[in-house]
N, CA, C and O atoms as a GROMACS GRO file, in nm:
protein
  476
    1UNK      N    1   4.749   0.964  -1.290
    1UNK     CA    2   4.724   0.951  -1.432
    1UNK      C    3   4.778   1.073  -1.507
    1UNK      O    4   4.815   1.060  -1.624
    2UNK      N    5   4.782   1.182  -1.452
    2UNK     CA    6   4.803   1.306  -1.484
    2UNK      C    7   4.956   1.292  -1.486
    2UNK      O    8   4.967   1.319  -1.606
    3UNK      N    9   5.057   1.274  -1.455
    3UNK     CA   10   5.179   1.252  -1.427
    3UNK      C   11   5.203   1.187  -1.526
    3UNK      O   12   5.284   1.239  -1.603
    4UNK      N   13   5.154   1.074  -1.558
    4UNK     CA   14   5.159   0.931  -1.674
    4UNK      C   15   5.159   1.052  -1.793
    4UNK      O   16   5.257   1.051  -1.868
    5UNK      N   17   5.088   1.124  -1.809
    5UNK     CA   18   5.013   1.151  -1.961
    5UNK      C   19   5.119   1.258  -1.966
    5UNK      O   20   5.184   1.253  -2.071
    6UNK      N   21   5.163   1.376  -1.861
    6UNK     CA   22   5.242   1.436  -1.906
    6UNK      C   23   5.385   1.366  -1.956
    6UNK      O   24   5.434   1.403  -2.063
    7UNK      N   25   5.433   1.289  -1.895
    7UNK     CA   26   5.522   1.223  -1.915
    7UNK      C   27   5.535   1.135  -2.039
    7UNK      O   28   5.642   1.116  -2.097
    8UNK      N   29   5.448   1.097  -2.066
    8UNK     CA   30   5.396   1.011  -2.153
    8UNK      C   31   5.498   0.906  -2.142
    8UNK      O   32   5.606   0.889  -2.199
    9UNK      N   33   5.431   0.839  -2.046
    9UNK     CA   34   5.471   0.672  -1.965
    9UNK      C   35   5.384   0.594  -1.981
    9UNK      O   36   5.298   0.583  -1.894
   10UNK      N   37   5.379   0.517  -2.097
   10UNK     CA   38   5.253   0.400  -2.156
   10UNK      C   39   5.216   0.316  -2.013
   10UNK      O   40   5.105   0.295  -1.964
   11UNK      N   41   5.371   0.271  -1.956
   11UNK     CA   42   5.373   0.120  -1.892
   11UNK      C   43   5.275   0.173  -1.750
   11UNK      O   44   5.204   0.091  -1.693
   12UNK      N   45   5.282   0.306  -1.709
   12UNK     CA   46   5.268   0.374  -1.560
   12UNK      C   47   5.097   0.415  -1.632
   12UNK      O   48   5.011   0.425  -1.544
   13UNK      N   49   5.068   0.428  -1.717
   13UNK     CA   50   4.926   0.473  -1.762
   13UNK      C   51   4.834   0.331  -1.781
   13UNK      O   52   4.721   0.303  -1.739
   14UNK      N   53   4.918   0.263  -1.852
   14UNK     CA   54   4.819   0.088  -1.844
   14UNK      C   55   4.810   0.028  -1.693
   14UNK      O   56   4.722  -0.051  -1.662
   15UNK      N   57   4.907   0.072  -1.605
   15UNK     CA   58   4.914   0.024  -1.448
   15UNK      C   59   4.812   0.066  -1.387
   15UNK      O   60   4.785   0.031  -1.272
   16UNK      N   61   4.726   0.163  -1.470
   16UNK     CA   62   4.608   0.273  -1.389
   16UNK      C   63   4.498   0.243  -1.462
   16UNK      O   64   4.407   0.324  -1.443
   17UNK      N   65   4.469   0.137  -1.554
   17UNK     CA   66   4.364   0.133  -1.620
   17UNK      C   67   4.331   0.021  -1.683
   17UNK      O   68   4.414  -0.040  -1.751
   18UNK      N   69   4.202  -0.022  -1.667
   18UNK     CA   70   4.134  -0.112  -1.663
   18UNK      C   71   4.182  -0.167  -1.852
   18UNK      O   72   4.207  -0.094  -1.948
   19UNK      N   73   4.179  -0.302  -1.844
   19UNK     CA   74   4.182  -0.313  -1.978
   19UNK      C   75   4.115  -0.302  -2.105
   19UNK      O   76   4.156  -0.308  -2.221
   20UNK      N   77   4.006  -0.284  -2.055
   20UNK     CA   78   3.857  -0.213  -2.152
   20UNK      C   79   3.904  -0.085  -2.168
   20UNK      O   80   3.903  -0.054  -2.287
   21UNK      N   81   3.941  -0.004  -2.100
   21UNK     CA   82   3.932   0.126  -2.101
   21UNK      C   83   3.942   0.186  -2.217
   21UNK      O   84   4.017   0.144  -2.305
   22UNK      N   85   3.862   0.298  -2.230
   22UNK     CA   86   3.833   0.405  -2.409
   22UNK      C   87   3.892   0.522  -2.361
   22UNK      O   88   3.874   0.556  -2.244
   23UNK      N   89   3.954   0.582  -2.431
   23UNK     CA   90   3.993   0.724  -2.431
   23UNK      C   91   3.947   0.817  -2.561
   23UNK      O   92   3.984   0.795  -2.676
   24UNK      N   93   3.863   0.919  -2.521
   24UNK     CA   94   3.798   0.960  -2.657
   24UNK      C   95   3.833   1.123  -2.590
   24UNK      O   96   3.863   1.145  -2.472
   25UNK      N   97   3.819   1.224  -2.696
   25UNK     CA   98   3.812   1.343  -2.709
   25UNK      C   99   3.845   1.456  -2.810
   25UNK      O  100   3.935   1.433  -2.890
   26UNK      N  101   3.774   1.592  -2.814
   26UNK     CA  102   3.802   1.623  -3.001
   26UNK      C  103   3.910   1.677  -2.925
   26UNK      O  104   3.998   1.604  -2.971
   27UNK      N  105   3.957   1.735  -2.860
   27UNK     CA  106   4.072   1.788  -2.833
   27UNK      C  107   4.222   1.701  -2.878
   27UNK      O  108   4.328   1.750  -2.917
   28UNK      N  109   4.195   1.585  -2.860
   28UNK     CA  110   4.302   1.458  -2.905
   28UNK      C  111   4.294   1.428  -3.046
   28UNK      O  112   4.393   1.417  -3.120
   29UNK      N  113   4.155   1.414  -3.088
   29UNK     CA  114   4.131   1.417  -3.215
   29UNK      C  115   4.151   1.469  -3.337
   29UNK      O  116   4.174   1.412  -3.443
   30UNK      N  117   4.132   1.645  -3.297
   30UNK     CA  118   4.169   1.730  -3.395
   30UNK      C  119   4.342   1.687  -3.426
   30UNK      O  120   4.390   1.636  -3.528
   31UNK      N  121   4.405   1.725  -3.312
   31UNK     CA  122   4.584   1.690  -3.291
   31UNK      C  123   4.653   1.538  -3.375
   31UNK      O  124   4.771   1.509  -3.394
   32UNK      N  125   4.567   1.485  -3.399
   32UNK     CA  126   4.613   1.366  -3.383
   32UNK      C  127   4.564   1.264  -3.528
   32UNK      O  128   4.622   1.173  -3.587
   33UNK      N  129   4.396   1.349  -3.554
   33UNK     CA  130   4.387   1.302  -3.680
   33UNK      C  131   4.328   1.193  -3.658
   33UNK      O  132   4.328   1.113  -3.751
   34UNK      N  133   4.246   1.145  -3.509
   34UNK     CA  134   4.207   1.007  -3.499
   34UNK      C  135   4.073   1.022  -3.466
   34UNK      O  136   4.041   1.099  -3.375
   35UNK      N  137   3.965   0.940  -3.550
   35UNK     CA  138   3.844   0.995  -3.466
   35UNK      C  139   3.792   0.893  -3.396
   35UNK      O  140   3.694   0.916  -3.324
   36UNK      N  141   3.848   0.756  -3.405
   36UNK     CA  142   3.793   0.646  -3.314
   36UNK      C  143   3.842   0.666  -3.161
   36UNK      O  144   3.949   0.727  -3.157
   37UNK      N  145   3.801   0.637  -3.061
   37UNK     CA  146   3.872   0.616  -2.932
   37UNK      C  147   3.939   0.531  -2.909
   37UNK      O  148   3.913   0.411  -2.922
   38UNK      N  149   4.064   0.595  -2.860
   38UNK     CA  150   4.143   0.500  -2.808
   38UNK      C  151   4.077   0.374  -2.699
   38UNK      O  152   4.005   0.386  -2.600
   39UNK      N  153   4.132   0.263  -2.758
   39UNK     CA  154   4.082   0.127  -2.686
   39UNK      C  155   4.207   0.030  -2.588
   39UNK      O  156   4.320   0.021  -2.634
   40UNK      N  157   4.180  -0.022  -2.486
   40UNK     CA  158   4.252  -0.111  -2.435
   40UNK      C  159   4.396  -0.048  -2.429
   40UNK      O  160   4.440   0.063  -2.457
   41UNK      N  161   4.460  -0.181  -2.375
   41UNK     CA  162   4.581  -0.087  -2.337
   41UNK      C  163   4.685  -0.090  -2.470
   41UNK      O  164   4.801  -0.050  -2.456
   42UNK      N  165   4.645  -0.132  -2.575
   42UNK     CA  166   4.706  -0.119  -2.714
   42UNK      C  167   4.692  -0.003  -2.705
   42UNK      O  168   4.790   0.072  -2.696
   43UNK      N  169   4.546   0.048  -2.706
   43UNK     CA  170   4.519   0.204  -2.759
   43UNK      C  171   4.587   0.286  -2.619
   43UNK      O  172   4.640   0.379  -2.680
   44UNK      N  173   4.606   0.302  -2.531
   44UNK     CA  174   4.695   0.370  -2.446
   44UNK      C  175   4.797   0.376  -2.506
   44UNK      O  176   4.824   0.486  -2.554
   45UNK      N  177   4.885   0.271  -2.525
   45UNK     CA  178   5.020   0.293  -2.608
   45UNK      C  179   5.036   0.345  -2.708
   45UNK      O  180   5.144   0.397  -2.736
   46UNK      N  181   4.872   0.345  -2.836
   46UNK     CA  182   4.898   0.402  -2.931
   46UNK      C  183   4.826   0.532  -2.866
   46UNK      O  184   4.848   0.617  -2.952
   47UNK      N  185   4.784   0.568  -2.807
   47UNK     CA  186   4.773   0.743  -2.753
   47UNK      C  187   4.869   0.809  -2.738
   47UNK      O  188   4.869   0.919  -2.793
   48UNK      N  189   5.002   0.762  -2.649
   48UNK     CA  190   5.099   0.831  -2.635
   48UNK      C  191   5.218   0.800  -2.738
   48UNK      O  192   5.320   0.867  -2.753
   49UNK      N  193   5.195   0.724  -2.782
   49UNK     CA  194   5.292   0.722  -2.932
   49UNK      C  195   5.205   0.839  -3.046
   49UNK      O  196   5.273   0.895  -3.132
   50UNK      N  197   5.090   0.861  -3.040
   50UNK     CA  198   5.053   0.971  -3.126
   50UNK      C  199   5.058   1.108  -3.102
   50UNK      O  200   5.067   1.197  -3.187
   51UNK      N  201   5.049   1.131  -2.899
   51UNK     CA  202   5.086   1.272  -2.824
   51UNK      C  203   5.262   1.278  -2.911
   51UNK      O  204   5.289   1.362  -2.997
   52UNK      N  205   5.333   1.200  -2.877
   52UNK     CA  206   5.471   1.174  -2.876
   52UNK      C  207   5.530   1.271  -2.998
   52UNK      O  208   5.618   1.356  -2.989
   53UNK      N  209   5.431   1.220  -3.145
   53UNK     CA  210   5.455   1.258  -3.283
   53UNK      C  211   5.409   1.380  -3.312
   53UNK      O  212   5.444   1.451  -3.406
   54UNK      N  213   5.316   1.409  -3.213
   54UNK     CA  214   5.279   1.570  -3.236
   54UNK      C  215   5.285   1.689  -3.181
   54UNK      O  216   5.250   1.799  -3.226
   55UNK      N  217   5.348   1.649  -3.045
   55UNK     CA  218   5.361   1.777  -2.934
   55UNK      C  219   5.513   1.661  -2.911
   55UNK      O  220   5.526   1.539  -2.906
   56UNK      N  221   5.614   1.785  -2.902
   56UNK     CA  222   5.742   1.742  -2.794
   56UNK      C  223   5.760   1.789  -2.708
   56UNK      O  224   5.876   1.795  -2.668
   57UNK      N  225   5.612   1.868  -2.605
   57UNK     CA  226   5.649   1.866  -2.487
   57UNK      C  227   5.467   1.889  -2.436
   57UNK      O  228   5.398   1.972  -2.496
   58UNK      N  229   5.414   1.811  -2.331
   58UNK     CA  230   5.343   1.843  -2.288
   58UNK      C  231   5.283   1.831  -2.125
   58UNK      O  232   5.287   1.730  -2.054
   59UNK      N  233   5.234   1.942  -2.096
   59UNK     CA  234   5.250   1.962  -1.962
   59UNK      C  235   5.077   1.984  -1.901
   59UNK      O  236   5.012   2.086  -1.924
   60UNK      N  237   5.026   1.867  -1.823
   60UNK     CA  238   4.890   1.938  -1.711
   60UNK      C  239   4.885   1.967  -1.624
   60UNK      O  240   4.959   1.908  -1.544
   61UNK      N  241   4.809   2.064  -1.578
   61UNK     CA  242   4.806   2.064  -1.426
   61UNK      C  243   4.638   2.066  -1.377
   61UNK      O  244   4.552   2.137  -1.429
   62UNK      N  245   4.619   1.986  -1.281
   62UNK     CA  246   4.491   1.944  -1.290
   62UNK      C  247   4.458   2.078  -1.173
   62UNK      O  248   4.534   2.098  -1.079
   63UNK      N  249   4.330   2.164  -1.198
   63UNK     CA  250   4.315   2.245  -1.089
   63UNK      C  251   4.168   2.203  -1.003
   63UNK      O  252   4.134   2.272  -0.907
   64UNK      N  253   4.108   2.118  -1.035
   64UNK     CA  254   3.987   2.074  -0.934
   64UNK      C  255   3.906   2.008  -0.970
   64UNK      O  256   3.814   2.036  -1.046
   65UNK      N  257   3.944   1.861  -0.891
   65UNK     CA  258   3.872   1.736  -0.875
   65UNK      C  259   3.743   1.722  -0.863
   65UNK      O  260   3.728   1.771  -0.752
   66UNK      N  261   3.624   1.686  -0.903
   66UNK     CA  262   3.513   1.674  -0.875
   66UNK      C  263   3.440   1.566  -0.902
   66UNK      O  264   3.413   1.524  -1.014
   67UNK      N  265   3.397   1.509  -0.770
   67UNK     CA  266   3.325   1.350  -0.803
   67UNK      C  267   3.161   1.388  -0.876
   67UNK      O  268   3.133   1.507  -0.867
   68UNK      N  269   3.091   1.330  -0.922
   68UNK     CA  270   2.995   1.335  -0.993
   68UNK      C  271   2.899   1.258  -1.064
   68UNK      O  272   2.881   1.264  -1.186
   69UNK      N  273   2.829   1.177  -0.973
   69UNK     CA  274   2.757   1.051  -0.968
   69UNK      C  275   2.897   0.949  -0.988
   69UNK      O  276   3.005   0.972  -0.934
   70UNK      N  277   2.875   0.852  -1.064
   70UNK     CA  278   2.984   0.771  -1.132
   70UNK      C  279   3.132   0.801  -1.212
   70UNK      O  280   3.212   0.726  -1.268
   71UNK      N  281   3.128   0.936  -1.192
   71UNK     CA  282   3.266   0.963  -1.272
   71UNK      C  283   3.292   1.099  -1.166
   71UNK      O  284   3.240   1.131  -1.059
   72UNK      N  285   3.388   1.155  -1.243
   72UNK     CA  286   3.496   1.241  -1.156
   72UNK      C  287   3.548   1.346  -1.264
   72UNK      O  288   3.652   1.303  -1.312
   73UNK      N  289   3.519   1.445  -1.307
   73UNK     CA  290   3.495   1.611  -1.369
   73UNK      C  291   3.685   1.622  -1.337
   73UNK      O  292   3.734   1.606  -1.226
   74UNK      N  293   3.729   1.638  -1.408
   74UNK     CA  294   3.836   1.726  -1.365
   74UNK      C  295   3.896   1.839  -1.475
   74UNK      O  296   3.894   1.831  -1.597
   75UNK      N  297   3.940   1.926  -1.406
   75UNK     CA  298   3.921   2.089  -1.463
   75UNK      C  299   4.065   2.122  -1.421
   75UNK      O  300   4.104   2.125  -1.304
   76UNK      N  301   4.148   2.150  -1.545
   76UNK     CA  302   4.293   2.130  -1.571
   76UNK      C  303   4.349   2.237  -1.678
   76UNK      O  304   4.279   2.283  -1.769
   77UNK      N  305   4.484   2.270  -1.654
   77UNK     CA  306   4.536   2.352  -1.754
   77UNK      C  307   4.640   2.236  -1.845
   77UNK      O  308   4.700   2.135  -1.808
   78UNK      N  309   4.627   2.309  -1.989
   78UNK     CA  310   4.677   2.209  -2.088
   78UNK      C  311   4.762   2.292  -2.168
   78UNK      O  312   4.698   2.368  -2.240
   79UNK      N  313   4.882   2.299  -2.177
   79UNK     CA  314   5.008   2.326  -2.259
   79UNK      C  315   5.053   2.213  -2.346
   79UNK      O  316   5.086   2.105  -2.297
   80UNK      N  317   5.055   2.234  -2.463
   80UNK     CA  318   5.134   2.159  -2.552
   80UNK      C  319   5.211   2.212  -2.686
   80UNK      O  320   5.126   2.251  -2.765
   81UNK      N  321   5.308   2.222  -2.725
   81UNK     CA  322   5.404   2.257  -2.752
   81UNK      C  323   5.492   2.178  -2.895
   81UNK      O  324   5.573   2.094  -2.854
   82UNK      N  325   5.489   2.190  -3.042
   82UNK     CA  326   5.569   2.096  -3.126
   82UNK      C  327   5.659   2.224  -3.186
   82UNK      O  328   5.663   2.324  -3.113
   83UNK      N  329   5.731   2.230  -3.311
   83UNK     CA  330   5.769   2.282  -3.419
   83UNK      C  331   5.687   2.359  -3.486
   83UNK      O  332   5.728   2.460  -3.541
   84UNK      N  333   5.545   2.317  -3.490
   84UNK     CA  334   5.406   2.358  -3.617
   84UNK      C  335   5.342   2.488  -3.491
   84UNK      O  336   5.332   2.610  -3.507
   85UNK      N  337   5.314   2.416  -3.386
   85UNK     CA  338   5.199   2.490  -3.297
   85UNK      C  339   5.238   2.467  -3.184
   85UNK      O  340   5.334   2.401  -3.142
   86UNK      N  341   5.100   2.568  -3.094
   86UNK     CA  342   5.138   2.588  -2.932
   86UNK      C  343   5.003   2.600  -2.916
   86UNK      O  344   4.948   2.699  -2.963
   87UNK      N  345   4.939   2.516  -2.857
   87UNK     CA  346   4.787   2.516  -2.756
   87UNK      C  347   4.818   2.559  -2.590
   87UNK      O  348   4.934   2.555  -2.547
   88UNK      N  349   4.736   2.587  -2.529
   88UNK     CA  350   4.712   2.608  -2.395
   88UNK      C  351   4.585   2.658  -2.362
   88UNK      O  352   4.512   2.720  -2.439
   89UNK      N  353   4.556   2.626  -2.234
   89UNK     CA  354   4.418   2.632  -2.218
   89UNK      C  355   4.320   2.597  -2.098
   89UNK      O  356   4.371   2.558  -1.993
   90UNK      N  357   4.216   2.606  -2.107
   90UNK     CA  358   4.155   2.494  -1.987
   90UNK      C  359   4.131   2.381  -2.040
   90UNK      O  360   4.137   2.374  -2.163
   91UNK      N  361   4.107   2.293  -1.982
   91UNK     CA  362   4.027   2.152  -2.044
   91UNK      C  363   3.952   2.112  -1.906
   91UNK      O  364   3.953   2.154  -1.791
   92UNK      N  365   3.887   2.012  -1.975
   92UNK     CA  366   3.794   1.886  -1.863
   92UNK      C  367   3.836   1.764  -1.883
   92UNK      O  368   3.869   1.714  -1.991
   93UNK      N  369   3.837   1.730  -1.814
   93UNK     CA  370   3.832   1.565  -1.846
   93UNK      C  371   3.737   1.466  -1.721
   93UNK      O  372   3.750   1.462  -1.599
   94UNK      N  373   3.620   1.378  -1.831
   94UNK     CA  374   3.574   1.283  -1.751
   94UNK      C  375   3.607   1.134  -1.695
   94UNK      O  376   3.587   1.031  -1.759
   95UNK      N  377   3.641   1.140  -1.612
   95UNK     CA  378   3.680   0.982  -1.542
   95UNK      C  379   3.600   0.894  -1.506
   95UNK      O  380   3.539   0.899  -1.398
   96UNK      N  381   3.590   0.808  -1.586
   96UNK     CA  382   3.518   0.696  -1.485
   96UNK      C  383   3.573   0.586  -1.422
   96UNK      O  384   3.676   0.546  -1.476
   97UNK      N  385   3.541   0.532  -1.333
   97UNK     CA  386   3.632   0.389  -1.275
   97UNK      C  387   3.581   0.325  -1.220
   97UNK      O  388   3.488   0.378  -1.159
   98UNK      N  389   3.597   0.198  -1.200
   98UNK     CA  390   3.607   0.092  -1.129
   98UNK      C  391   3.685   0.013  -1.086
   98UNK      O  392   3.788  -0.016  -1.148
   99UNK      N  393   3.647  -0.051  -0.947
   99UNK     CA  394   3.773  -0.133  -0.905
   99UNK      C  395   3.850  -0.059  -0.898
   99UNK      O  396   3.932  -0.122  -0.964
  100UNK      N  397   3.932   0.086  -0.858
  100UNK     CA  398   4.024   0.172  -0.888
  100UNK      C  399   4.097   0.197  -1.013
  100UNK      O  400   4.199   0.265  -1.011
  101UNK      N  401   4.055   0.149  -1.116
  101UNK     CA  402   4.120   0.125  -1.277
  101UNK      C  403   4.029   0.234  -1.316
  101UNK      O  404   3.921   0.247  -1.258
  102UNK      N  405   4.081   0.346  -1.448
  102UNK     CA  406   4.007   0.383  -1.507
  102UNK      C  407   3.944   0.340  -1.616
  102UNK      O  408   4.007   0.311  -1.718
  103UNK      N  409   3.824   0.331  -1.608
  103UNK     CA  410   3.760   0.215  -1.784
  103UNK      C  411   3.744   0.340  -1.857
  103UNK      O  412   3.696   0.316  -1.968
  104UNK      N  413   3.770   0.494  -1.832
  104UNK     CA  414   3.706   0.582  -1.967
  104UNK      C  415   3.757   0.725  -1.926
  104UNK      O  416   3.771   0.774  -1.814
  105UNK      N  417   3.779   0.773  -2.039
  105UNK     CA  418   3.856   0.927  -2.015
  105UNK      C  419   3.797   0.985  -2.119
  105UNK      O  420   3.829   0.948  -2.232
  106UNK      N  421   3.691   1.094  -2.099
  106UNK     CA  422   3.643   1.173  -2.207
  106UNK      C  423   3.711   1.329  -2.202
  106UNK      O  424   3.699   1.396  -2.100
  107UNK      N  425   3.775   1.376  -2.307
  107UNK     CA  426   3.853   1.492  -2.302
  107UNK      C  427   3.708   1.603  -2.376
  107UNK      O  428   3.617   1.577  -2.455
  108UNK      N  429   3.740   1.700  -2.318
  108UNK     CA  430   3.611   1.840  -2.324
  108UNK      C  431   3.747   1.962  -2.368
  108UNK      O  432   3.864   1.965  -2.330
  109UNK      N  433   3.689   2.034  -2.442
  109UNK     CA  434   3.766   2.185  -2.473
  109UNK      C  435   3.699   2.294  -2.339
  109UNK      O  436   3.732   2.413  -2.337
  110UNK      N  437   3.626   2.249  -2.257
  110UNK     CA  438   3.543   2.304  -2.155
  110UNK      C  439   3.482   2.263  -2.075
  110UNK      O  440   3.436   2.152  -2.100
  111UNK      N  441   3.461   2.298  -1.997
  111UNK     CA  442   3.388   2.301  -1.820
  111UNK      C  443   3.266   2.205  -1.832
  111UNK      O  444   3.230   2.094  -1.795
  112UNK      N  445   3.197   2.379  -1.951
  112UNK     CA  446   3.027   2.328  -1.979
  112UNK      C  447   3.033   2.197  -2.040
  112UNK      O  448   2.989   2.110  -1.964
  113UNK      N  449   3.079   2.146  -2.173
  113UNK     CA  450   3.099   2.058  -2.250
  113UNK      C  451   3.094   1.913  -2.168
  113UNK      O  452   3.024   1.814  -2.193
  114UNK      N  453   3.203   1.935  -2.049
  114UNK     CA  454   3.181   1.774  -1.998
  114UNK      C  455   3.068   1.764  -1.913
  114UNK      O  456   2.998   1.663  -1.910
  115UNK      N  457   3.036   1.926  -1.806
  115UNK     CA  458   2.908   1.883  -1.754
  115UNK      C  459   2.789   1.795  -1.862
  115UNK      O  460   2.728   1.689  -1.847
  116UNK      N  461   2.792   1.848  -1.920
  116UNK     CA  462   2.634   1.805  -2.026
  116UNK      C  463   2.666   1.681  -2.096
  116UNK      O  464   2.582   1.652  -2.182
  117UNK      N  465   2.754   1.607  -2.084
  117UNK     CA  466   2.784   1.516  -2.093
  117UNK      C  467   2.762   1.374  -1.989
  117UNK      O  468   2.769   1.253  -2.010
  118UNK      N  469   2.724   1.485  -1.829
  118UNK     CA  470   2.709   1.371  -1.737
  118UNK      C  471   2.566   1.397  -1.708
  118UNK      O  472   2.516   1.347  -1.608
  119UNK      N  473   2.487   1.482  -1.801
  119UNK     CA  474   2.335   1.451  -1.727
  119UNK      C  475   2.282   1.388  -1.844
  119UNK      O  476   2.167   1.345  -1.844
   0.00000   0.00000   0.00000
């Protein structure tokens, strides 16, 4: 999924995710100007058509996986890069899934932020 998003490959990111699936986070939000979550695999396509318009280059690297009752913590470095600005950083991101599809991706500016999110 991480590969998909840097790349920003709609068709290789809907191949990985359930068709319900939400993508929410202020980190996307602030950038992007959207405060609903992304929905279904419309909203995948419109996720990376909105990364697309605001960063022209962006790069993760995920540094440690962690399962966690029903979802999966992951703790990642985030570069992104336009004309206007330059972010970098840590992030979190929460996964949930089923059936091997992801139904939900919650983006965190932090570690703490997504823990407290899963109790």
């Amino acid at each position: 999924m991480f590969a998909a998003f840097t790349a920003q490959d709609p068709d290789q990111m809907v191949a990985l995710t359930d068709p319900g699936v939400s993508v929410a986070g202020a980190p996307i939000a602030e950038r992007t100007g959207r405060s609903d979550p992304y929905r279904g695999h419309e909203g995948i396509r419109d996720l990376v058509r909105d990364l697309a318009e605001t960063w022209s280059e962006v790069h993760v690297a995920p540094q440690e996986y962690r399962p966690i009752g029903d979802a999966v913590l992951v703790i990642a470095t985030l570069s992104a890069h336009s004309q206007a600005a330059m972010l970098t950083g840590s992030v979190a991101w929460v996964y949930r899934l089923h059936r091997r599809k992801v139904v939900s991706v919650e983006v965190f500016r932090c570690e703490a932020d997504a823990l407290a999110s899963l109790t």
